[in-house]
C-alpha positions as CSV (number, residue, x, y, z in Angstrom):
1,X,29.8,-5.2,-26.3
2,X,30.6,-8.8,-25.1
3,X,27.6,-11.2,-25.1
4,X,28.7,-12.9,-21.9
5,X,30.6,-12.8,-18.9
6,X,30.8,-15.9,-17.9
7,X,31.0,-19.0,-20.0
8,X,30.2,-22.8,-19.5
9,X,32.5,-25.2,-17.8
10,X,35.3,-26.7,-20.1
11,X,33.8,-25.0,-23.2
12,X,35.6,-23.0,-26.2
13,X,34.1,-19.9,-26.0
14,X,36.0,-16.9,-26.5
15,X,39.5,-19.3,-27.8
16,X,38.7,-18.1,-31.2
17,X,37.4,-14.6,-30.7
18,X,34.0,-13.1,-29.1
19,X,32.5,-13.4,-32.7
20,X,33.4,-17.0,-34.0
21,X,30.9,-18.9,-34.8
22,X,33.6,-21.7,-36.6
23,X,34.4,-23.2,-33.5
24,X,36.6,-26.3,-33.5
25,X,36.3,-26.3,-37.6
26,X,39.4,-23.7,-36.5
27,X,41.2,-26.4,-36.4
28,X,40.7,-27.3,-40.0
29,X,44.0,-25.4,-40.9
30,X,45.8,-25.5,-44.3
31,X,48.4,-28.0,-42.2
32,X,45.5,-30.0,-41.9
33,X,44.4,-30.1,-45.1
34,X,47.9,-31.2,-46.4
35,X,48.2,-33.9,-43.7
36,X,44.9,-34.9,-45.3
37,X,46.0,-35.0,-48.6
38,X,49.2,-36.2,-48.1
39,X,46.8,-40.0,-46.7
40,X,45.9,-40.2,-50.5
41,X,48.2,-43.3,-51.4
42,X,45.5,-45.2,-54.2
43,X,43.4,-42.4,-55.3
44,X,40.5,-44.1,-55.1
45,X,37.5,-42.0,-53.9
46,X,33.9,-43.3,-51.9
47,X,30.9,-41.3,-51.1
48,X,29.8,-41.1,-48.3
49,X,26.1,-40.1,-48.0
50,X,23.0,-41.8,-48.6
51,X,20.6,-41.4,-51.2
52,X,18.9,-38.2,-49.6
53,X,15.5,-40.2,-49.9
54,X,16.6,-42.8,-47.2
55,X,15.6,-43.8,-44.6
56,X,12.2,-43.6,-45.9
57,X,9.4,-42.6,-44.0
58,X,9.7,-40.3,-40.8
59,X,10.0,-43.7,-38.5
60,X,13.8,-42.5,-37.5
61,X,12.2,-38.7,-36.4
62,X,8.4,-37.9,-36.6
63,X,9.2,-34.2,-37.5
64,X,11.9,-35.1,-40.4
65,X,10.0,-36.0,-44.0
66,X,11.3,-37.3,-47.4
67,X,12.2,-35.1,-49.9
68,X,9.4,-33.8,-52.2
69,X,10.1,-33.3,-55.9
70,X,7.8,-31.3,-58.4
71,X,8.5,-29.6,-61.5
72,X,8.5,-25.6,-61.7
73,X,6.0,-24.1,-64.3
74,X,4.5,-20.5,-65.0
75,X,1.3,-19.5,-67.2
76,X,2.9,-21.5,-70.4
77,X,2.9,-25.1,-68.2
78,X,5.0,-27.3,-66.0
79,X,8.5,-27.1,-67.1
80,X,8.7,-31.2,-67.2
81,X,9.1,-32.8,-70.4
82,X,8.0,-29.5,-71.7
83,X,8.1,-29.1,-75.7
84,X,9.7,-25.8,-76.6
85,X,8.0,-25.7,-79.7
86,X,4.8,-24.7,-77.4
87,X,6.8,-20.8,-77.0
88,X,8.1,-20.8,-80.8
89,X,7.3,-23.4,-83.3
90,X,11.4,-23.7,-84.4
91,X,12.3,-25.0,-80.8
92,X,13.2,-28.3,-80.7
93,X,14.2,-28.5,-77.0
94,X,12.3,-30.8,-74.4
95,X,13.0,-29.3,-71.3
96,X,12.6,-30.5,-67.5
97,X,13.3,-28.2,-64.1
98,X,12.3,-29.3,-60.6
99,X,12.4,-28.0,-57.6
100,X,12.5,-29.8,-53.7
101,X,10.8,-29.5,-50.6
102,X,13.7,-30.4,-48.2
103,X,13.6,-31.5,-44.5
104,X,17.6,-30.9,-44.2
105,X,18.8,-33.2,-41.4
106,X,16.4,-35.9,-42.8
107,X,19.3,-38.1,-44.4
108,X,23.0,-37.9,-44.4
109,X,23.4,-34.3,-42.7
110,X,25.6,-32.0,-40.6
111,X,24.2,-30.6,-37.5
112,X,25.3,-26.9,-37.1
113,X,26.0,-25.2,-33.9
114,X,23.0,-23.5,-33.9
115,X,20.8,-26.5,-34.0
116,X,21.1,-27.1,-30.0
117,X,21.8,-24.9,-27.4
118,X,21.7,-24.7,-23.9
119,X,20.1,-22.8,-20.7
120,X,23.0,-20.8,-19.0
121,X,23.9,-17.6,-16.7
122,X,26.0,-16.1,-19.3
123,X,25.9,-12.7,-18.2
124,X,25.7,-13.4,-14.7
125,X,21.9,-12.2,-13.5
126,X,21.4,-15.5,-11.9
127,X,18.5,-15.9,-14.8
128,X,20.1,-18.2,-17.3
129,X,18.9,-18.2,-20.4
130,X,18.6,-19.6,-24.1
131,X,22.3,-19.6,-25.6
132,X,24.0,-21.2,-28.6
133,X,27.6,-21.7,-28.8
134,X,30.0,-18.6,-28.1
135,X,26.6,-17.0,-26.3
136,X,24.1,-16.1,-29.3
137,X,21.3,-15.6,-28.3
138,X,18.2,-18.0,-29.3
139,X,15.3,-15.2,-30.3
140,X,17.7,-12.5,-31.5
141,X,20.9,-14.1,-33.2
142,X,18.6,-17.1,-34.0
143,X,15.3,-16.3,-34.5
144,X,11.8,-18.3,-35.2
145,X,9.5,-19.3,-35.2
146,X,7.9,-16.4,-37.1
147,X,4.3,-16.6,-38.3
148,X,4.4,-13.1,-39.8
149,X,7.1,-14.6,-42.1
150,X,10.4,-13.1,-41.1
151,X,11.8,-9.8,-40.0
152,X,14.2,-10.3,-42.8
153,X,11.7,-9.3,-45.8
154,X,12.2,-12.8,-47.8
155,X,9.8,-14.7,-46.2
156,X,11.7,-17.1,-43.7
157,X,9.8,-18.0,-40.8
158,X,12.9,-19.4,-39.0
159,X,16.7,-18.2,-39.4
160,X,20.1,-18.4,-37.8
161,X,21.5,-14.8,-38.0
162,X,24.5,-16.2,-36.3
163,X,26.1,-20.4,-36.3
164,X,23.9,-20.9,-39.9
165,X,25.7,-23.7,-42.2
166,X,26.6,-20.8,-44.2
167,X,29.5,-20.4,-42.1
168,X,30.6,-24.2,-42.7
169,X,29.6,-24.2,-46.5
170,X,32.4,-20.9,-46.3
171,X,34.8,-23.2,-44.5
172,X,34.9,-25.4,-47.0
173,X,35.6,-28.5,-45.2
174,X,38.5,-30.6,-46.2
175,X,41.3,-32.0,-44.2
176,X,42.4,-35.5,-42.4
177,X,39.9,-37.7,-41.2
178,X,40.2,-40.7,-39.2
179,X,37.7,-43.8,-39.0
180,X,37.3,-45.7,-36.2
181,X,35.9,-49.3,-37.0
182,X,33.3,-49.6,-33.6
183,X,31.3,-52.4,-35.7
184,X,34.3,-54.5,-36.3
185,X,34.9,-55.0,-32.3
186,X,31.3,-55.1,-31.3
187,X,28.6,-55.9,-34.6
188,X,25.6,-54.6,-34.8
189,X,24.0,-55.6,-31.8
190,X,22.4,-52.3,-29.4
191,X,25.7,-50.9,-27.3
192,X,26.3,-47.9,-25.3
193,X,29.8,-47.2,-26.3
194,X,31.9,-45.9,-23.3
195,X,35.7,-44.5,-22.4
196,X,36.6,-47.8,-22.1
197,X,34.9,-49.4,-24.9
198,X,35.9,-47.0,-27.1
199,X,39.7,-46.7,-26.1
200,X,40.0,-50.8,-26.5
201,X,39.3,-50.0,-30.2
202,X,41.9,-47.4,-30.7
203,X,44.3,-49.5,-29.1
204,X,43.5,-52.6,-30.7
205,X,43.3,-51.2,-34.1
206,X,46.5,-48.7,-33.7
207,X,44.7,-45.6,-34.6
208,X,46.0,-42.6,-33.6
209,X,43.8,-39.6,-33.5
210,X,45.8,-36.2,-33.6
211,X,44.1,-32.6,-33.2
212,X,42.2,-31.0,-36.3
213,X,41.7,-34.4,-37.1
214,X,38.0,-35.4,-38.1
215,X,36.7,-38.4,-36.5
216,X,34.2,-41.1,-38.5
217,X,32.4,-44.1,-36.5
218,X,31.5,-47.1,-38.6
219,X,28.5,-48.2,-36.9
220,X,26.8,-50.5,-39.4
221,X,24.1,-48.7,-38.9
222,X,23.2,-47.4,-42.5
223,X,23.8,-50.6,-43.8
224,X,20.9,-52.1,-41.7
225,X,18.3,-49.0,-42.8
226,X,19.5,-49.5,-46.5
227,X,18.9,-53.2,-46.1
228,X,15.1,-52.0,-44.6
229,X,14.7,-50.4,-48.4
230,X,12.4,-47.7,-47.2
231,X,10.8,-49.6,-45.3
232,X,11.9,-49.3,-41.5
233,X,11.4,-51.3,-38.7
234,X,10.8,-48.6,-35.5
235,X,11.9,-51.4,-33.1
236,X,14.8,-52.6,-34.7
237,X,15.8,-49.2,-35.8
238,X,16.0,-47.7,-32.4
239,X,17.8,-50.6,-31.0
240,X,20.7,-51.8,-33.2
241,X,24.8,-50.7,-33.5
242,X,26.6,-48.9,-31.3
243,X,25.6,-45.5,-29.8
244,X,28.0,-43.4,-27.7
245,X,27.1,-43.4,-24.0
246,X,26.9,-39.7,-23.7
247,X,26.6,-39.8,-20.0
248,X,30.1,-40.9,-19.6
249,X,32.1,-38.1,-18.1
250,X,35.5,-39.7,-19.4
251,X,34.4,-40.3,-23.2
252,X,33.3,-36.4,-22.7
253,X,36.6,-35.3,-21.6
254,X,38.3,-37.5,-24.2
255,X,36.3,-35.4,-27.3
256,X,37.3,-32.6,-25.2
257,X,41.1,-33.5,-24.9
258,X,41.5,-35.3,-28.2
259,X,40.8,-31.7,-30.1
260,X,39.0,-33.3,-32.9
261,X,37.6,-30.7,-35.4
262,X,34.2,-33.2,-36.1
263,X,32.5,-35.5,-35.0
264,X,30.9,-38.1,-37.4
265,X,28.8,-41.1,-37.3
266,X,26.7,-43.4,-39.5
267,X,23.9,-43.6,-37.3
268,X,21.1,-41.7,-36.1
269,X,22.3,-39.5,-33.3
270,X,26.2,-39.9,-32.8
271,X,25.0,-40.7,-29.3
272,X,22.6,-42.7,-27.6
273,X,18.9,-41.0,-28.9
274,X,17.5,-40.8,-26.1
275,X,20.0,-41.0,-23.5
276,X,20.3,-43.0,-20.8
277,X,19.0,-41.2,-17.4
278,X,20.1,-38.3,-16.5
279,X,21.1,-37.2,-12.6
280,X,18.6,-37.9,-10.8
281,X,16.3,-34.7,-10.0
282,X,19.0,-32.5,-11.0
283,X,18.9,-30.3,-14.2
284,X,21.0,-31.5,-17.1
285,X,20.8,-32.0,-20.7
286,X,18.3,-34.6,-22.7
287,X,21.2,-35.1,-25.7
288,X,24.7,-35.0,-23.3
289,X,26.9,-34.9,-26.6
290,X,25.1,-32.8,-28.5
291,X,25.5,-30.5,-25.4
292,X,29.2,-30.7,-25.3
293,X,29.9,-30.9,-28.2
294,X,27.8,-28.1,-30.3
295,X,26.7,-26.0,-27.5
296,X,30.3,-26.2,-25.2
297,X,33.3,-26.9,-27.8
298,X,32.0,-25.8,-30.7
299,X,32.3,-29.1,-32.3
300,X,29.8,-30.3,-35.5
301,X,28.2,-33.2,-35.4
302,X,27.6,-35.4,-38.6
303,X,24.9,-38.3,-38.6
304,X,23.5,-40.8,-40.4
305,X,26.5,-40.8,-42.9
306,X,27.1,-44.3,-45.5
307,X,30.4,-45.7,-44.2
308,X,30.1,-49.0,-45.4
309,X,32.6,-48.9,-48.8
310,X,35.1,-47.1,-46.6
311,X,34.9,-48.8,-43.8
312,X,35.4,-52.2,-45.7
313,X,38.5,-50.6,-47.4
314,X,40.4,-49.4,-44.6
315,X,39.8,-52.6,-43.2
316,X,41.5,-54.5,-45.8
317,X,43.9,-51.8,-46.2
318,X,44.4,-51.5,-42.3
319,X,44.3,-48.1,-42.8
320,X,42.6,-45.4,-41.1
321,X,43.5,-42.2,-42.3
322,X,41.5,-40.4,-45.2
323,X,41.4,-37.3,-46.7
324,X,37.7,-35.9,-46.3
325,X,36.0,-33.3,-48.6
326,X,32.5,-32.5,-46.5
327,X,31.1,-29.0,-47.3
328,X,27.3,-28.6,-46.5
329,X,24.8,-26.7,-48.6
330,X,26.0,-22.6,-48.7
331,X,22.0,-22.1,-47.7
332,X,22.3,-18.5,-45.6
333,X,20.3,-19.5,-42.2
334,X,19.8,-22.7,-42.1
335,X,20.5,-24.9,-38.6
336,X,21.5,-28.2,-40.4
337,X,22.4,-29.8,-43.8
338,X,22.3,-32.4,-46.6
339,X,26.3,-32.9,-47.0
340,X,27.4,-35.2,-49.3
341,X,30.8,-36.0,-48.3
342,X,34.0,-37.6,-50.2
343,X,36.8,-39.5,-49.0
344,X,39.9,-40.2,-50.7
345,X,42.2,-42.8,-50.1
């Protein structure tokens, strides 16, 4: 049975089937990949993700922790610089095994399509309620919190039955990206990037954005928290490099039109975090592009990515087009990601 009747304004539900949960990655097709392929000229590759202990500290999200390491052990000891020779005196190994506690969307990260949603009348009751993209359901398709551990028997207390990475780790993402150089126009001062703003770049630059293409800002954001070296500054780091101005209709309809298959930035949000105001009294949504984007199109969101080497590259190069290799952890349920990305040039 369909999960809804009706479906958002201007979103993708339903263009890829009543059971996608890909959405614009669709666009990702084996064309793609050899367009993307075919930008490799030098073979020279960057990565592009931060050491997954940066920023440092929780100043950039409260919620969102630094990685925890610790070795694994059972009744013989820790497995860390463990002697061998402890199980059988002719072992001559010395053996180390760790393990993580991981907030995923802490560093470089993908946001998944089931990490915001939106209240809607999909089924026409005049009640709307919780939805992800495509209509699944928050509290059935993605369920949690869980206290009694999981109706799943393993012991989650949170999972995405539907729109987990799992579904982009499959996807194996890989095709043509495209980098737009917003730090080159307008530094590193605080900016709300609009239509206009961001169209003088394109034009200026000669970049030329086609559809299944992926789309990188360079920011200069990352470079400022790596300068920071753990250490950041809350005021500065809420207040520096570009942010798209989310509550711009026209840059909305432009992500919309422009059929790009990701969205990718080096800073914190993509978008301004928070937004400016919203409507007046009227309902509407606290993150506008994470709205459109992951709840509407269908369109991942990538944050907090290390442009810089590339960035400086294509510059030099004036060059814009890349081929990206961007899979996320394959971790079954999960609502966001670690990625760490390649591009090749």
């Amino acid at each position: 049975m369909k999960r809804w009747k009706h479906r958002p304004e201007g979103s993708t539900w339903g263009d890829w089937g009543d059971d996608d949960q890909l959405g614009r990655l669709n666009l990702i097709t084996p064309k793609k990949v050899l367009e993307g392929i075919a930008e490799v000229k030098e073979g020279r590759s960057f990565c592009l993700s931060l050491p997954l202990d940066f920023p440092g500290g929780n100043v950039l999200n409260p919620r969102r922790l630094p990685p925890v390491l610790s070795p694994t052990g059972d009744e013989n000891g820790w497995r860390f610089n463990f002697l061998t020779n402890q199980l059988n005196p002719l072992f001559q190994d010395v053996a180390s095994d760790d393990r993580v506690i991981l907030t995923l969307q802490y560093s470089t990260q993908w946001d998944t399509l089931a990490h915001v949603g939106g209240m809607f009348d999909a089924d026409g009751d005049g009640v709307p309620e919780p939805l992800y993209y495509n209509g699944f359901k928050a509290g059935t398709d993605v369920v949690g919190p869980q206290p009694d551990a999981g109706r799943d028997g393993c012991g989650h207390l949170s999972y995405a039955h539907k729109l987990g990475v799992e579904n982009m780790a499959a996807k194996a993402i890989q095709g043509r990206a495209v980098l737009v150089d917003l730090e080159k126009h307008y530094g590193r001062d605080h900016k709300y990037v609009s239509y206009d703003d961001f169209k003088k770049v394109l034009d200026a630059d000669k970049v030329v954005v086609e559809p299944g293409d992926m789309l990188l800002l360079y920011t200069g954001f990352t470079d400022e928290i790596v300068k920071m070296n753990k250490n950041v500054d809350p005021a500065r780091a809420h207040a520096m490099c570009c942010v798209l101005d989310g509550r711009d209709k026209r840059l909305l309809q432009w992500i919309t039109d422009s059929q790009i298959s990701a969205l990718i930035a080096d800073n914190y949000g993509v978008e301004a975090v928070p937004a400016r105001p919203g409507p007046g009294n009227a309902e509407h949504p606290s993150l506008p592009i994470h709205n459109h984007c992951l709840f509407k199109l269908g369109l991942n969101l990538g944050e907090i990515w290390w442009l810089k080497d590339l960035a400086l590259h294509l510059r030099d190069k004036k060059r814009s087009r890349f081929l990206l290799t961007a899979p996320p952890l394959r971790l079954p349920g999960a609502v966001g990601s670690p990625a760490t990305p390649v591009a090749t040039v």
